[in-house]
DRENLUMKOL-571140 format. One line per 5 residues: number of its first residue (from 1); their letters; for each residue x, y, z of N, C-alpha, C. Coordinates in nm, 2 decimals, always signed. Atoms other than C-alpha are relative to their C-alpha. Example, Ala and Ser with C-alpha at 12.3 -4.5 7.8 and 13.67 -1.06 7.14 Angstrom:
# residues 2
1 = AS = +0.09:-0.12:+0.00:+1.23:-0.45:+0.78:+0.09:+0.12:+0.00 | -0.09:-0.11:+0.00:+1.37:-0.11:+0.71:-0.08:+0.11:+0.08
This chain:
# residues 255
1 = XXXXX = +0.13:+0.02:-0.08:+24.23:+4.70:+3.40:-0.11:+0.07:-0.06 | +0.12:-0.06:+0.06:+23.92:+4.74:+3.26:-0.08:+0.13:+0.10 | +0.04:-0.12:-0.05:+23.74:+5.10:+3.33:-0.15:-0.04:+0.07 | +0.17:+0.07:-0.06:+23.38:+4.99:+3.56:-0.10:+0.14:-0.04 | +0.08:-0.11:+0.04:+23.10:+5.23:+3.45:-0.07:-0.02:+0.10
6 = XXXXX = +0.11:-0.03:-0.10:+22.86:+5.36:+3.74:-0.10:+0.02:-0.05 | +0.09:-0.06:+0.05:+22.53:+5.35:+3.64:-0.12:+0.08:+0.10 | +0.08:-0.07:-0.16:+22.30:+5.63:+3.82:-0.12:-0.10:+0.00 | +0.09:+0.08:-0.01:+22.08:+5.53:+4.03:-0.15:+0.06:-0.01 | +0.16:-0.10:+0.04:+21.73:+5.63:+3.92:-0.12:-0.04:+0.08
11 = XXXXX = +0.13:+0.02:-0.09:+21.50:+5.45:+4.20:-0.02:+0.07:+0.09 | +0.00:-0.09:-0.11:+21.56:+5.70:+4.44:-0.06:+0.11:-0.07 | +0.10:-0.09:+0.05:+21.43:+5.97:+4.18:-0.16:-0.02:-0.03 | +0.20:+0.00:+0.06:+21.12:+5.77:+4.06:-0.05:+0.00:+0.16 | +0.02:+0.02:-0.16:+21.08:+5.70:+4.49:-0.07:+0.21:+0.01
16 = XXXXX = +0.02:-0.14:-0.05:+21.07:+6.10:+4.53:-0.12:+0.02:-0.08 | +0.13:-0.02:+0.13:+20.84:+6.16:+4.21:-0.12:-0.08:+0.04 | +0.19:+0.01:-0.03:+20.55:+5.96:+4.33:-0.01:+0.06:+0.16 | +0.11:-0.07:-0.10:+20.56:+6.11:+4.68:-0.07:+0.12:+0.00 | +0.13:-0.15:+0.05:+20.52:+6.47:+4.53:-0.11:-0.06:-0.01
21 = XXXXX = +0.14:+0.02:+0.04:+20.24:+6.30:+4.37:-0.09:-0.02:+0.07 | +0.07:+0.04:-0.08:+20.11:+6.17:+4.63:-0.03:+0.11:+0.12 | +0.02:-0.18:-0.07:+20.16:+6.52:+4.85:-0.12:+0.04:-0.05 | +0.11:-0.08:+0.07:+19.97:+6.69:+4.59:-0.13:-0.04:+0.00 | +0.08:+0.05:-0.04:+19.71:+6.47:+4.58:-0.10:+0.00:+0.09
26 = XXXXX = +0.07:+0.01:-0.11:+19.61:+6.46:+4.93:-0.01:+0.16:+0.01 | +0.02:-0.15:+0.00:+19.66:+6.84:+4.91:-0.15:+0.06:-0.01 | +0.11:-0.03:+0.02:+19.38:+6.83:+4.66:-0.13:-0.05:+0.07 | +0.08:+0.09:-0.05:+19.18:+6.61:+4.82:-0.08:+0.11:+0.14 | +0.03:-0.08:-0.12:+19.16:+6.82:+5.17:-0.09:+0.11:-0.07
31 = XXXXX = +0.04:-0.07:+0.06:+19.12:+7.11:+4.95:-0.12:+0.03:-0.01 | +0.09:+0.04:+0.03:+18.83:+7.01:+4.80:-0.10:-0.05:+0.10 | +0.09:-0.04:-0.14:+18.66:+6.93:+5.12:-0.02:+0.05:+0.05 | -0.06:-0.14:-0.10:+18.73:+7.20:+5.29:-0.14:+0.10:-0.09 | +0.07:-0.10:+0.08:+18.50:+7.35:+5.00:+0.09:+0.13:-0.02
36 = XXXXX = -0.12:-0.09:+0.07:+18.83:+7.54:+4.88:-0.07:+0.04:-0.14 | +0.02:+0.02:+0.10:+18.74:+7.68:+4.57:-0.11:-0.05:-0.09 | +0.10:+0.03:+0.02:+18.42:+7.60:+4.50:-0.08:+0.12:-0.06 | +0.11:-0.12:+0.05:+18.19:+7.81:+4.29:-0.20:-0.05:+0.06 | +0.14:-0.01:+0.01:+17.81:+7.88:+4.33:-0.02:-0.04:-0.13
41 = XXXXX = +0.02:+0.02:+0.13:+17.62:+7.76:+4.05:-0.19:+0.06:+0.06 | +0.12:-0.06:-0.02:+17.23:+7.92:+3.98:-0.08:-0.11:+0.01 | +0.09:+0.14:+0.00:+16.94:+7.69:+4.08:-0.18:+0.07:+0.01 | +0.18:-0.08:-0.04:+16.54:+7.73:+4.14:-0.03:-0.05:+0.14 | +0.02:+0.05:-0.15:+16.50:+7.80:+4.47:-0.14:-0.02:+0.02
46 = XXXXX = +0.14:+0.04:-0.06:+16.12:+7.76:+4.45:-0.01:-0.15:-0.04 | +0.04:+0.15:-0.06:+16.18:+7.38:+4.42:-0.07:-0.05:+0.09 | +0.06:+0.10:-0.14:+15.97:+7.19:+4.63:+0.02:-0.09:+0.09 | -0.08:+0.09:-0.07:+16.08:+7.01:+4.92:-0.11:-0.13:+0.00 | +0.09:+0.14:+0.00:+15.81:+6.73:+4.85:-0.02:-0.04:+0.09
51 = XXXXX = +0.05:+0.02:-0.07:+15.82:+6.50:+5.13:+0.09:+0.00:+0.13 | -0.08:-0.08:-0.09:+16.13:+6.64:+5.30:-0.06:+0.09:+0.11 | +0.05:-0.04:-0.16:+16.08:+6.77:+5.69:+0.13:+0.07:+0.03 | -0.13:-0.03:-0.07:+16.39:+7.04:+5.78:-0.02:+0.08:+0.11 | +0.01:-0.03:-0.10:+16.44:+7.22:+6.07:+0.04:+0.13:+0.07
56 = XXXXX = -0.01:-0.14:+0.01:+16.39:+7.59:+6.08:+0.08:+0.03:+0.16 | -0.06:-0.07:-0.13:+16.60:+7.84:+6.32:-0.06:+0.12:-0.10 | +0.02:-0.12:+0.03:+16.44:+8.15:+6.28:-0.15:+0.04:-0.06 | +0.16:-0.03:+0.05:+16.12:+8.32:+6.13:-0.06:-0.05:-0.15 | +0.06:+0.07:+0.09:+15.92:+8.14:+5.88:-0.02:+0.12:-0.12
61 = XXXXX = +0.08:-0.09:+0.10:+15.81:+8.47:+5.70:+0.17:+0.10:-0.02 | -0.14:-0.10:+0.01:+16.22:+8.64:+5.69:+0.01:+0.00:-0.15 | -0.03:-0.04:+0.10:+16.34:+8.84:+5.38:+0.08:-0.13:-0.08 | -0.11:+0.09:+0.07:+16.59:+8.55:+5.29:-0.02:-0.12:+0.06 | +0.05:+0.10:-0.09:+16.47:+8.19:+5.35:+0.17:-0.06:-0.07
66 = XXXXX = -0.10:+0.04:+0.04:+16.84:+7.98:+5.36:-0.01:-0.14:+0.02 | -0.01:+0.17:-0.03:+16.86:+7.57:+5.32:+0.15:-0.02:+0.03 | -0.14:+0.06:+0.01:+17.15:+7.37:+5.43:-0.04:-0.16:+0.01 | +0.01:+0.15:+0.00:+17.20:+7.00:+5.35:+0.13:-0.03:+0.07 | -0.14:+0.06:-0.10:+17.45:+6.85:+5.65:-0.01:-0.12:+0.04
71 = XXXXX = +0.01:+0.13:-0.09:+17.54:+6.54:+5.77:+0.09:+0.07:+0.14 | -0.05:-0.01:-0.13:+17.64:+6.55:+6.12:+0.18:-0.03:+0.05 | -0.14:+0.06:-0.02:+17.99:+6.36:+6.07:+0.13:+0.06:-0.04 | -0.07:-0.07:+0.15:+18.09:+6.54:+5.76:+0.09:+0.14:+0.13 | -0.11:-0.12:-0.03:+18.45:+6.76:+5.92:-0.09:+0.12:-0.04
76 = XXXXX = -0.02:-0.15:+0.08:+18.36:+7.06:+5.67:-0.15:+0.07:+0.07 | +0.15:+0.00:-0.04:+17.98:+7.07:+5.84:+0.03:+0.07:+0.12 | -0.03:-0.04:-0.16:+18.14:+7.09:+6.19:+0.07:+0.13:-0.01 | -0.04:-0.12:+0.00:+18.37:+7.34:+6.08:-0.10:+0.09:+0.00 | +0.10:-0.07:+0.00:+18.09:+7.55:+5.98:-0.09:+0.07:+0.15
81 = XXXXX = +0.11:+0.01:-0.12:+17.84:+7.49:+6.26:+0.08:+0.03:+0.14 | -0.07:-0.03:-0.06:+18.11:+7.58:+6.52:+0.04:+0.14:+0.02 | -0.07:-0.12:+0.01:+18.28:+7.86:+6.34:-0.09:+0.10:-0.04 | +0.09:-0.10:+0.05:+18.08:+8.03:+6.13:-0.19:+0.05:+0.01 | +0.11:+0.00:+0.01:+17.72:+7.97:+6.20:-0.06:+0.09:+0.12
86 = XXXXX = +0.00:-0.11:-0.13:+17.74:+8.15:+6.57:-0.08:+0.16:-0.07 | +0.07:-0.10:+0.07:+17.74:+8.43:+6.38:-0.07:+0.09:-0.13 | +0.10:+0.03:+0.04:+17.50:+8.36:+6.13:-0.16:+0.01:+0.07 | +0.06:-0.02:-0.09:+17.29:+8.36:+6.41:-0.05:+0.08:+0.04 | +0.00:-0.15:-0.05:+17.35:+8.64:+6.61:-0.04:+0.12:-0.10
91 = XXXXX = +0.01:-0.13:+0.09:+17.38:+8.90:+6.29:-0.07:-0.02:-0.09 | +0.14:+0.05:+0.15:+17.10:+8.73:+6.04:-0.11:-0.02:+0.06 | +0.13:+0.10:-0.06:+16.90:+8.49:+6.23:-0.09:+0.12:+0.11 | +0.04:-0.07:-0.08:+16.84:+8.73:+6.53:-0.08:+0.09:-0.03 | -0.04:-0.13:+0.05:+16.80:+9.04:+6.35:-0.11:+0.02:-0.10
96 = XXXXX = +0.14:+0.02:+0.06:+16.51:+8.88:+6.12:-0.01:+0.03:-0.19 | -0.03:-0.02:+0.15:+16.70:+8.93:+5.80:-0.01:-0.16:-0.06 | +0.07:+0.10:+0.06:+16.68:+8.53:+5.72:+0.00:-0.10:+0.12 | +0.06:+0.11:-0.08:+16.56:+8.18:+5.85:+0.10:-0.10:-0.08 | -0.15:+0.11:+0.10:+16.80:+7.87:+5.80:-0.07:-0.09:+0.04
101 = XXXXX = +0.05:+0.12:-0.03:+16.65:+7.53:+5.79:+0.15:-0.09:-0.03 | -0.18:+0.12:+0.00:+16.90:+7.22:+5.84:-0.08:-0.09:-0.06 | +0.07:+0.11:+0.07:+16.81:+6.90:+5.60:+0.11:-0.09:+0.01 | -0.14:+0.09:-0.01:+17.04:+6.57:+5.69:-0.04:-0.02:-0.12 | -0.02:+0.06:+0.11:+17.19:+6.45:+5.41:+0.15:-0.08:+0.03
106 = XXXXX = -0.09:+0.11:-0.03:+17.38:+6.14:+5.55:+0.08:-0.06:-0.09 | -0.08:+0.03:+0.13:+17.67:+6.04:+5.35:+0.03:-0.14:+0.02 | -0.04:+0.14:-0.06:+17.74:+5.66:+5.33:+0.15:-0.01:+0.02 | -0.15:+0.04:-0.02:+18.10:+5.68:+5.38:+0.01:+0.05:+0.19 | -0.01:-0.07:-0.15:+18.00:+5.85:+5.76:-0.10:-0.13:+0.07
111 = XXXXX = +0.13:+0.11:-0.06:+17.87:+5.49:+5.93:-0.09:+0.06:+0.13 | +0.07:-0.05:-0.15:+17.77:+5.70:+6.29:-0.12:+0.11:-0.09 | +0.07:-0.10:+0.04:+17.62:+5.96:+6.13:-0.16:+0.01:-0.04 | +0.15:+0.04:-0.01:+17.26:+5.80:+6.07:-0.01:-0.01:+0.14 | +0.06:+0.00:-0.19:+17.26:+5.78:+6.50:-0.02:+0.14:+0.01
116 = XXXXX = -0.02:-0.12:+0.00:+17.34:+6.12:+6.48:-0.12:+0.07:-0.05 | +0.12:-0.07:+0.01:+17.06:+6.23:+6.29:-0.09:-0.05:+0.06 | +0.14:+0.02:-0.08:+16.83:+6.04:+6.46:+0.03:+0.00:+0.14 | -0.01:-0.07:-0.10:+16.94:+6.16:+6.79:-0.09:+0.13:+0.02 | +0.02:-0.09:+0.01:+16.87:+6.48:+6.70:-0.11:+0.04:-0.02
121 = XXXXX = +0.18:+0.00:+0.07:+16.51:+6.42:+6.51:-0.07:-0.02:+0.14 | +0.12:+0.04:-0.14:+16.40:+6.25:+6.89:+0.07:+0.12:+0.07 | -0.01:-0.09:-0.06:+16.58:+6.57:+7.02:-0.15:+0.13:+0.00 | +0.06:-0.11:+0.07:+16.33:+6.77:+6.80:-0.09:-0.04:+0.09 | +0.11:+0.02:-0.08:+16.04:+6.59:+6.99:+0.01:+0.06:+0.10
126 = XXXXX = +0.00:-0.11:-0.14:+16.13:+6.78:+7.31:+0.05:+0.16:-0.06 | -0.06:-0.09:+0.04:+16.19:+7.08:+7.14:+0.11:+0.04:-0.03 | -0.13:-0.02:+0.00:+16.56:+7.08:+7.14:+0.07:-0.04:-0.09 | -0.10:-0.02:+0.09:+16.69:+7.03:+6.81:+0.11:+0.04:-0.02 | -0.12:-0.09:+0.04:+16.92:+7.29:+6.78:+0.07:-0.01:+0.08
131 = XXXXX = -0.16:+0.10:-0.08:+17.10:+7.19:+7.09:+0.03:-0.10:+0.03 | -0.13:+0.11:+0.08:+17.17:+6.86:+6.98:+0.06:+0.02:-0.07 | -0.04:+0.01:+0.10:+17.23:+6.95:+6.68:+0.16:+0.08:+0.03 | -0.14:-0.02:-0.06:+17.51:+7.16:+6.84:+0.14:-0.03:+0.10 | -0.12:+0.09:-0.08:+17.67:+6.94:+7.09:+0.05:-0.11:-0.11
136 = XXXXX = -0.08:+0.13:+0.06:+17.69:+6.67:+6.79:+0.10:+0.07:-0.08 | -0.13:-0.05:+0.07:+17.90:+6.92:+6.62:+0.10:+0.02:+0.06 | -0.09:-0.03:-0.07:+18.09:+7.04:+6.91:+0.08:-0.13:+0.04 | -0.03:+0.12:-0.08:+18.15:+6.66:+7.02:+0.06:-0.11:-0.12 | -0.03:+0.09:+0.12:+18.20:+6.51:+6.65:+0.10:-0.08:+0.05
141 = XXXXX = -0.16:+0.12:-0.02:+18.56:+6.36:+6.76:-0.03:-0.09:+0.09 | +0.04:+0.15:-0.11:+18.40:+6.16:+7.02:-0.15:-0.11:-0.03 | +0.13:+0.09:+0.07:+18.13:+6.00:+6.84:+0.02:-0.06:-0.16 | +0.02:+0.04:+0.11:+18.21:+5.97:+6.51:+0.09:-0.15:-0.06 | -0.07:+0.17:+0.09:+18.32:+5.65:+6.26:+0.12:-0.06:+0.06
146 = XXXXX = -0.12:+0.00:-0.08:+18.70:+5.68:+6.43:-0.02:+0.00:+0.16 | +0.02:-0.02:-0.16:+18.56:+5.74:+6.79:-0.04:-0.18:+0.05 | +0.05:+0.14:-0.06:+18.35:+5.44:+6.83:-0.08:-0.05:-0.03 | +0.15:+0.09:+0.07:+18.11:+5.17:+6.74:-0.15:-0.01:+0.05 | +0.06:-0.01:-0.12:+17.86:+5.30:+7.02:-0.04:+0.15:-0.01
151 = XXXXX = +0.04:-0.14:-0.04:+17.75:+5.64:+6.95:-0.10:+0.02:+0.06 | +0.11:-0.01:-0.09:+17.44:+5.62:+7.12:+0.04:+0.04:+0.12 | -0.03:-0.01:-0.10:+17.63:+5.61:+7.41:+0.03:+0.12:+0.06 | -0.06:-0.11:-0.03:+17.75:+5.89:+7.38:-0.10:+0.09:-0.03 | +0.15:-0.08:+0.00:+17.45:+6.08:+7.27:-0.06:+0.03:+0.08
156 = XXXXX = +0.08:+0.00:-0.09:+17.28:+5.97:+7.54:+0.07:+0.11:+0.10 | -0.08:-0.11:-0.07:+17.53:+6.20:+7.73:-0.08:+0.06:+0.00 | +0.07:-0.12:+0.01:+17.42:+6.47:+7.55:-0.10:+0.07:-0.02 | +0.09:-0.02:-0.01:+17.11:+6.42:+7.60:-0.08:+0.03:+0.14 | +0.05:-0.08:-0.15:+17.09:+6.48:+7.96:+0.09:+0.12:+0.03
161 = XXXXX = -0.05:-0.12:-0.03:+17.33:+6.76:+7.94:-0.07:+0.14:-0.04 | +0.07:-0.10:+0.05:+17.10:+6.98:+7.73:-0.15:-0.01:+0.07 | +0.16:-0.02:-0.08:+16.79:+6.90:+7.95:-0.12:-0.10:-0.09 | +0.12:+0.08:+0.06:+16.62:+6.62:+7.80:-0.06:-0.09:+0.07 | +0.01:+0.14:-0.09:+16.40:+6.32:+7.91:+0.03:-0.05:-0.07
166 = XXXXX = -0.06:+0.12:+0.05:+16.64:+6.07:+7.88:-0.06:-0.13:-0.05 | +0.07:+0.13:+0.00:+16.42:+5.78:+7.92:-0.11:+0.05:-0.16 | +0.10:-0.02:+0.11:+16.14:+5.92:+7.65:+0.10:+0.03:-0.11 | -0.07:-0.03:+0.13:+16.44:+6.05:+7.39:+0.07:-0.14:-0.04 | -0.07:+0.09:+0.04:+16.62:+5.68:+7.43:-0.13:-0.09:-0.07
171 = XXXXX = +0.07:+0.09:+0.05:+16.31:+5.50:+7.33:-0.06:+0.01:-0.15 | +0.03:-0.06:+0.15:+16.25:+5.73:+7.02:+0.13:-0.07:-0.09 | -0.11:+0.06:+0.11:+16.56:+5.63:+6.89:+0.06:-0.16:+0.00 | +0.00:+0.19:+0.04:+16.58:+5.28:+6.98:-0.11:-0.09:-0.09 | +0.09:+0.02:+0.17:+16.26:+5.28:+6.72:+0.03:+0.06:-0.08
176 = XXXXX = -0.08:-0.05:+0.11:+16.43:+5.45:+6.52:-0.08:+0.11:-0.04 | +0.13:-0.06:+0.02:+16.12:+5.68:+6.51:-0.02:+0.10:-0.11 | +0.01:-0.08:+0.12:+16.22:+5.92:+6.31:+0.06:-0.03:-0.18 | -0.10:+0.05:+0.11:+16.41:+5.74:+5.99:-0.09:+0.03:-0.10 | +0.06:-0.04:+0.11:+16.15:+5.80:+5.74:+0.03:+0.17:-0.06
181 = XXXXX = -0.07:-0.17:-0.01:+16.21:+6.22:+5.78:+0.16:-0.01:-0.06 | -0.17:-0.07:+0.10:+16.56:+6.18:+5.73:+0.05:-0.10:-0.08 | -0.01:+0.05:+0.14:+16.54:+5.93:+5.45:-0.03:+0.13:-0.14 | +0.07:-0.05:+0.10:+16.31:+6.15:+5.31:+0.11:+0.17:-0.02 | -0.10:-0.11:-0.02:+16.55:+6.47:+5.38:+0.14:-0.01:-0.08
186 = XXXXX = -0.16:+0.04:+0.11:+16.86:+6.28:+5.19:-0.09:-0.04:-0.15 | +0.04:+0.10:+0.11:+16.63:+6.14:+4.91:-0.03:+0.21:-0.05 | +0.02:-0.10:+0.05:+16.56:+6.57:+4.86:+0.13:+0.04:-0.01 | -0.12:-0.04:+0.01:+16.93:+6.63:+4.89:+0.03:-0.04:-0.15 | -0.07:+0.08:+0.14:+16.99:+6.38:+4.58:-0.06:+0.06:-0.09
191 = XXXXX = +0.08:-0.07:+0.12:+16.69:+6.49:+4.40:+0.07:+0.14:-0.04 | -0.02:-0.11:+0.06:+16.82:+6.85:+4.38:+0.17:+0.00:-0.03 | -0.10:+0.04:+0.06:+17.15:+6.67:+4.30:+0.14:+0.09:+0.05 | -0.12:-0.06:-0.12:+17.37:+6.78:+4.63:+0.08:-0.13:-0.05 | -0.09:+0.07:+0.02:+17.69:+6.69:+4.58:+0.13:-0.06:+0.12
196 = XXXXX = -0.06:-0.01:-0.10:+17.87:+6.75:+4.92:-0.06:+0.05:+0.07 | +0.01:-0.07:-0.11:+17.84:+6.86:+5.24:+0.08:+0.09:+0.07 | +0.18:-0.05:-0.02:+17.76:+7.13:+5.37:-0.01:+0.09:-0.12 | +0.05:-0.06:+0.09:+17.56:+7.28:+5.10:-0.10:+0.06:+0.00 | +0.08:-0.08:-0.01:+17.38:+7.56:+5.09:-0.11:+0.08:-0.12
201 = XXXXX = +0.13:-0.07:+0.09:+17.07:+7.74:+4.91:-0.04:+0.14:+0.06 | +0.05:-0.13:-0.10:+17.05:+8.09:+4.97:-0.01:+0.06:-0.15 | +0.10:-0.08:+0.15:+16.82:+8.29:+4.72:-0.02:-0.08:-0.07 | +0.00:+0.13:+0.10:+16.88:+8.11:+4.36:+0.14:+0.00:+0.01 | -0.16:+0.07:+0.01:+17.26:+8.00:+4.44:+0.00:-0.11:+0.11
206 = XXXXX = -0.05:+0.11:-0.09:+17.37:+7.65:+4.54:+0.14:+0.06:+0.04 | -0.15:-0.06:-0.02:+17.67:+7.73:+4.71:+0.04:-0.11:+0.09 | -0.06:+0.14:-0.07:+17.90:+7.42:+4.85:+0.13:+0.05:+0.09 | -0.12:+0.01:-0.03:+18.17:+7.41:+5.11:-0.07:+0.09:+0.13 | +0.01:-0.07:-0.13:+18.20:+7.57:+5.47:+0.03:+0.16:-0.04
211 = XXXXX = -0.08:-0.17:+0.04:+18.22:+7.94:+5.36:+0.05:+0.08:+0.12 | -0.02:-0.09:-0.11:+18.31:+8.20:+5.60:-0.14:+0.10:-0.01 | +0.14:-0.15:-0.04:+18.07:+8.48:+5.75:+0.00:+0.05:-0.13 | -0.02:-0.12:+0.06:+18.22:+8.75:+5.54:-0.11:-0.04:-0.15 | -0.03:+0.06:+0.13:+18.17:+8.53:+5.18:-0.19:-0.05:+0.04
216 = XXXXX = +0.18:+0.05:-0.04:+17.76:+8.40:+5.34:-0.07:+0.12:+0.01 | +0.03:-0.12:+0.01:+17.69:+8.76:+5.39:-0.04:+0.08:-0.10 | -0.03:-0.08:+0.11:+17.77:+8.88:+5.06:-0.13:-0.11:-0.08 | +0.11:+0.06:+0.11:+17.55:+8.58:+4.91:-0.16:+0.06:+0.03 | +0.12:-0.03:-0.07:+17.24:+8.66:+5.18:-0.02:+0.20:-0.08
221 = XXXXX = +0.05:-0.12:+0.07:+17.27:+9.05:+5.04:-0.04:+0.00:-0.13 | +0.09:+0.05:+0.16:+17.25:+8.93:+4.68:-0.16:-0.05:-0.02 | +0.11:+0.09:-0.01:+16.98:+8.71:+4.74:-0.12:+0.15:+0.06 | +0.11:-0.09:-0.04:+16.74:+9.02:+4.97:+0.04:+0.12:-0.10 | +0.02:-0.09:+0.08:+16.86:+9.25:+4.68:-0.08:-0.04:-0.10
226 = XXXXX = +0.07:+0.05:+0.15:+16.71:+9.03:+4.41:-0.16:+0.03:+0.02 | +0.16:+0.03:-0.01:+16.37:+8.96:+4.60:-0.04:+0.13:+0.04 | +0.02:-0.14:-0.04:+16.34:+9.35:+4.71:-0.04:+0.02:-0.14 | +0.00:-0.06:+0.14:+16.39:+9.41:+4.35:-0.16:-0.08:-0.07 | +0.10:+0.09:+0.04:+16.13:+9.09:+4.24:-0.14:+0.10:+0.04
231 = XXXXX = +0.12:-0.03:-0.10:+15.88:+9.27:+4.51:-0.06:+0.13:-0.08 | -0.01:-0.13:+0.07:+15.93:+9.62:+4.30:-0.07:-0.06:-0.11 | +0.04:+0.04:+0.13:+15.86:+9.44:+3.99:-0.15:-0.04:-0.03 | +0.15:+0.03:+0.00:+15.50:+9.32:+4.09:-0.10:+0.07:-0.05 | +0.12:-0.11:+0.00:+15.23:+9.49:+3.93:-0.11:+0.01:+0.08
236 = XXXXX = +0.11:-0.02:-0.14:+15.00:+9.63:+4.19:-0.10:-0.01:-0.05 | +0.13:+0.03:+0.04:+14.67:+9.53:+4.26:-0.06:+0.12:-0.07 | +0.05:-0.07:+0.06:+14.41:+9.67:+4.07:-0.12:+0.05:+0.12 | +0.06:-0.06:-0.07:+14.20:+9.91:+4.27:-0.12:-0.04:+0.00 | +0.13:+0.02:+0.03:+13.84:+9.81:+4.34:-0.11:+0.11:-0.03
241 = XXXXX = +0.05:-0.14:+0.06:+13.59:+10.02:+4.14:-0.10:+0.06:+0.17 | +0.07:-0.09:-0.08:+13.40:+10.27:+4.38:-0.17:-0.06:+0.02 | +0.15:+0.00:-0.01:+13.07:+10.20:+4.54:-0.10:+0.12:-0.03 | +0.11:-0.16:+0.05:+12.77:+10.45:+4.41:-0.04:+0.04:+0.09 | +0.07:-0.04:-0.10:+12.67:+10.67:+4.66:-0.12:-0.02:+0.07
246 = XXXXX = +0.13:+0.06:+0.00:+12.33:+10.53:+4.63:-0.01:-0.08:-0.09 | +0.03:+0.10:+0.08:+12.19:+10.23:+4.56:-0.09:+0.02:-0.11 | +0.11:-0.02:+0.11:+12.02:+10.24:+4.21:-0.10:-0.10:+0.04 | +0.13:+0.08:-0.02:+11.67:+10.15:+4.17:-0.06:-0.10:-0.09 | +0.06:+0.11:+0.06:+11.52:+9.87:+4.08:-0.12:+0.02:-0.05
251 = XXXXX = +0.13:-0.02:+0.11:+11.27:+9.86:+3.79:-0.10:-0.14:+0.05 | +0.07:+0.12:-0.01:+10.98:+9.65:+3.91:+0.00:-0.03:+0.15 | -0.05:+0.05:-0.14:+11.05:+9.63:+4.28:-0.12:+0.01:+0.06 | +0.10:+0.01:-0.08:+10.80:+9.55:+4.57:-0.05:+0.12:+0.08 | +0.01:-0.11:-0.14:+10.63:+9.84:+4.72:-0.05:-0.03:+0.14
């Protein structure tokens, strides 16, 4: 009787081999969102925001002026605006060490996310920016691209929960009133060649990803050590010469 040879079976190893691959992958993927790993690179922070409009918290004249480019949808943003920014707040903003301006920079892969900023722009017309801007973070899971085809709806919520007029904030955004601003807010994102969200500008460093306090802290000291230092560097005015005790006299004058 002839001997039968078994041959292994090798589909069950190439089967296993692409799901590492495919593990790893999404590993990186998150990663990389998450703004894992991300370096600062140096930039010129006296760029000009042209015809960009953002949306200061804090004193216009503070030691450390900080930009952030966010979209409203973007996970890594909410992370941030949640976790870290509280106390960004409290221990910077308060305190008069810097000012943070917010700049949307709507990503087309986030379809809600244009309602969102313009929620927020007709929030600014009643003063209240910064608490939309913080319910759309706190509320992202119920509004965004996965939630529902209707974010307005849900906006509008939180637009009477923070104390708005409803009737005047729905009519801004049913014109859409503000969409030129935050065209013009993402068309300054691209120009200075943002690559994700959220990205920050503090002193001369782009810095990308949700950082933590500790790691935002350390940039904002760098940054009021440089311009302390800049401030040092200035050659002081030049003194004005001394008036004469008395006016000299005029040769030829009227008696």
């Amino acid at each position: 009787m002839a001997k039968q040879t078994v041959k292994p079976n090798t589909s069950g190893n190439f089967v296993g081999i692409l799901v590492v691959i495919a593990v790893i992958g999404i590993a990186a993927i998150a990663y990389l969102a998450n703004g894992k790993g991300s370096k600062a690179v140096t930039v010129d922070p006296n760029v000009p925001a042209g015809a960009a409009q953002g949306y200061l918290f804090g004193k216009a004249d503070a030691p450390v002026q900080i930009i952030e480019f966010g979209d409203f949808e973007c996970p890594s943003c909410g992370q941030f605006a949640t976790v870290t920014e509280p106390d960004i707040r409290a221990r910077l903003i308060a305190t008069g060490q810097v000012a943070f301006t917010y700049y949307d920079f709507p990503l087309d892969m986030h379809r809600n996310t244009w309602a969102a900023s313009n929620s927020a722009a007709c929030a600014n017309d009643q003063g209240k920016f910064w608490e939309m801007h913080d319910r759309l973070f706190e509320g992202q899971n119920d509004w965004n691209t996965q939630a529902t085809k209707d974010p307005v709806k849900v906006m509008k919520g939180y637009a009477k929960e923070i104390g708005l007029d409803v009737s005047t904030w729905q009519s801004c955004v049913d014109e859409a009133k503000h969409l030129g601003r935050i065209k013009g807010n993402r068309a300054e994102a691209l120009r200075r060649n943002i690559q994700s969200t959220p990205t920050f500008i503090i002193g001369d460093k782009m810095v990308p990803g949700a950082i933590a306090y500790d790691t935002f802290k350390a940039y904002v000291d760098s940054a009021a050590t440089a311009a302390t230092a800049k401030g040092a560097a200035q050659p002081s005015a030049k003194a004005p010469a001394t008036a004469p005790a008395t006016a000299p006299t005029t040769k030829g004058a009227a008696k």
